[in-house]
Rosetta silent file (secondary structure, phi, psi, omega in degrees, C-alpha in Angstrom):
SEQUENCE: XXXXXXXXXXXXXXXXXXXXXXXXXXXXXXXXXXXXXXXXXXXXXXXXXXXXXXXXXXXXXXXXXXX
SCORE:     score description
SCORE:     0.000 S_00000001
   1 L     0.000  141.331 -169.518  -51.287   45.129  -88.998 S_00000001
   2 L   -90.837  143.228  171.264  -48.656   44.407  -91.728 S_00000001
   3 L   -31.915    0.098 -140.977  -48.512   46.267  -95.268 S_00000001
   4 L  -145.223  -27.041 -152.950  -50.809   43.531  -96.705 S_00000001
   5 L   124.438  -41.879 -150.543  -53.583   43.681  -94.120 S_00000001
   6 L  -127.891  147.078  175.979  -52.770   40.788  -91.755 S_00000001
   7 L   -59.048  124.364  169.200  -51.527   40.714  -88.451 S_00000001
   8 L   -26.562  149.697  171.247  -47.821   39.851  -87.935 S_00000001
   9 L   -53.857  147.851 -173.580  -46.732   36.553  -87.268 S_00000001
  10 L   -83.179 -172.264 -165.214  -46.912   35.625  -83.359 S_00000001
  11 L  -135.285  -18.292 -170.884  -43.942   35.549  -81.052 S_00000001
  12 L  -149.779  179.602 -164.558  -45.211   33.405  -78.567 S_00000001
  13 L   -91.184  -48.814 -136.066  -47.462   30.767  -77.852 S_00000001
  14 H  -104.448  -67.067 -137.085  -50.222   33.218  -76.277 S_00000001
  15 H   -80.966   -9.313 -160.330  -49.588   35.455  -79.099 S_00000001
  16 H  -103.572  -54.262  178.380  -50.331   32.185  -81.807 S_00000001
  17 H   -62.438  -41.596  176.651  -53.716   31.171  -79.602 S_00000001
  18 H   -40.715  -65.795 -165.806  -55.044   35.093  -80.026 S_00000001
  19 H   -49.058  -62.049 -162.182  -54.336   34.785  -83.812 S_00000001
  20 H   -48.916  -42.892 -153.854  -55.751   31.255  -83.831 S_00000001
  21 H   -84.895  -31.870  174.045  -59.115   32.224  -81.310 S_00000001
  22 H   -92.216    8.006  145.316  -59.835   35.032  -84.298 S_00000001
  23 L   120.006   44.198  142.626  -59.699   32.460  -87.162 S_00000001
  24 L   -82.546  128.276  157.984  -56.243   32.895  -88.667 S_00000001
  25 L   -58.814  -28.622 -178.734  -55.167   30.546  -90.269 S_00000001
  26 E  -122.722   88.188 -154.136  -51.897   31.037  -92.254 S_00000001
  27 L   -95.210   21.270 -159.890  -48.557   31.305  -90.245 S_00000001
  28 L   -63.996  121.369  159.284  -45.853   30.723  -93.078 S_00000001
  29 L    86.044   40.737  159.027  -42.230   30.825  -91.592 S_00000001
  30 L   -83.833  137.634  171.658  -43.373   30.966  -87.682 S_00000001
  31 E  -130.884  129.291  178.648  -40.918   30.241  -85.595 S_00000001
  32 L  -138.536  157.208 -175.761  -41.271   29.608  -82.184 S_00000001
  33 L  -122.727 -179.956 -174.085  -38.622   26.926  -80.625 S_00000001
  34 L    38.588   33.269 -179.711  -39.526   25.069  -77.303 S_00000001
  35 L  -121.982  150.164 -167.789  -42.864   25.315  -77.341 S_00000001
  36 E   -96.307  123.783 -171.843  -45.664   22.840  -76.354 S_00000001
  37 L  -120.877   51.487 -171.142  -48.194   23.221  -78.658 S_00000001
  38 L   -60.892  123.638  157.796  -50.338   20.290  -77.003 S_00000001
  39 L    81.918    9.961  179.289  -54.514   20.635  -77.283 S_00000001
  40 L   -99.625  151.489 -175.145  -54.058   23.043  -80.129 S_00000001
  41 E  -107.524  100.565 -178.715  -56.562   22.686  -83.305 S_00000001
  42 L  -100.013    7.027 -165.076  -53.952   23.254  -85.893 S_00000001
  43 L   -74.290  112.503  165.986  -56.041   21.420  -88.684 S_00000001
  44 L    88.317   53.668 -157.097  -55.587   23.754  -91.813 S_00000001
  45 L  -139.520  124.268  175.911  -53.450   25.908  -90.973 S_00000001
  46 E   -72.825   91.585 -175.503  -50.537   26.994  -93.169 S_00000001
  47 L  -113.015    7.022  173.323  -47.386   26.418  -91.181 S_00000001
  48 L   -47.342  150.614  162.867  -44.935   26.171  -93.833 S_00000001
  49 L    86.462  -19.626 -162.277  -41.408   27.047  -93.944 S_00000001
  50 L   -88.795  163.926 -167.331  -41.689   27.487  -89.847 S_00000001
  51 E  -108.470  130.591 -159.561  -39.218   26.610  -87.475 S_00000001
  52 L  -153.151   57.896  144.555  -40.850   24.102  -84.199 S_00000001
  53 L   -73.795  143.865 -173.786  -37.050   22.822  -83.067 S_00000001
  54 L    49.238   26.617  177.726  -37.567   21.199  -79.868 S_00000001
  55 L   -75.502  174.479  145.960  -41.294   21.949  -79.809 S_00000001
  56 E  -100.284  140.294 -165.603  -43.764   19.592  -78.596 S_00000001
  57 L  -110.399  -67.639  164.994  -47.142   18.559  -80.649 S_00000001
  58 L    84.320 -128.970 -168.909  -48.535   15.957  -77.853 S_00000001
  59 L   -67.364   -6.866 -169.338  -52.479   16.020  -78.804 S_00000001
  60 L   -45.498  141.454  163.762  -52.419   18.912  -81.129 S_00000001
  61 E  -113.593  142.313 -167.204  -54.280   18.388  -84.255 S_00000001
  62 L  -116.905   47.335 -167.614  -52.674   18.822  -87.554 S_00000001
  63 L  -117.791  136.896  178.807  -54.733   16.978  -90.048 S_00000001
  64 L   110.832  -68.735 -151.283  -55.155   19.327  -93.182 S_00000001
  65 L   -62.109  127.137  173.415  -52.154   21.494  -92.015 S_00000001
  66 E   -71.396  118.499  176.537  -48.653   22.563  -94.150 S_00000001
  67 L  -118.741    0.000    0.000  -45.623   22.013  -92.477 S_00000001
């Protein structure tokens, strides 16, 4: 846990589904490159500011979500 309370930002894809599976929501400035982030339910989720070069979205849902 971070000075504030909240877990650190993830590092990985595995480390972003943990966060995700306990209901966080707000990821500002994540950066993960190359990653497929396909089947994930990203709707309303604070992703500003984050870095996704060469990621993939495929089915992911985003509706709701800050990029």
């Amino acid at each position: 846990m971070d000075y504030a309370g909240k877990a650190p930002l993830p590092t990985d894809l595995d480390g972003l589904k943990q966060q995700l599976r306990v209901g966080a929501r707000s990821f500002p400035g994540l950066g993960l490159g190359e990653v497929d982030f396909a089947d994930l339910e990203l709707a309303g989720c604070d992703l500003s500011n984050g870095d996704f070069k060469a990621s993939r979205f495929g089915h992911g849902r985003l509706a709701g979500a800050l990029l």
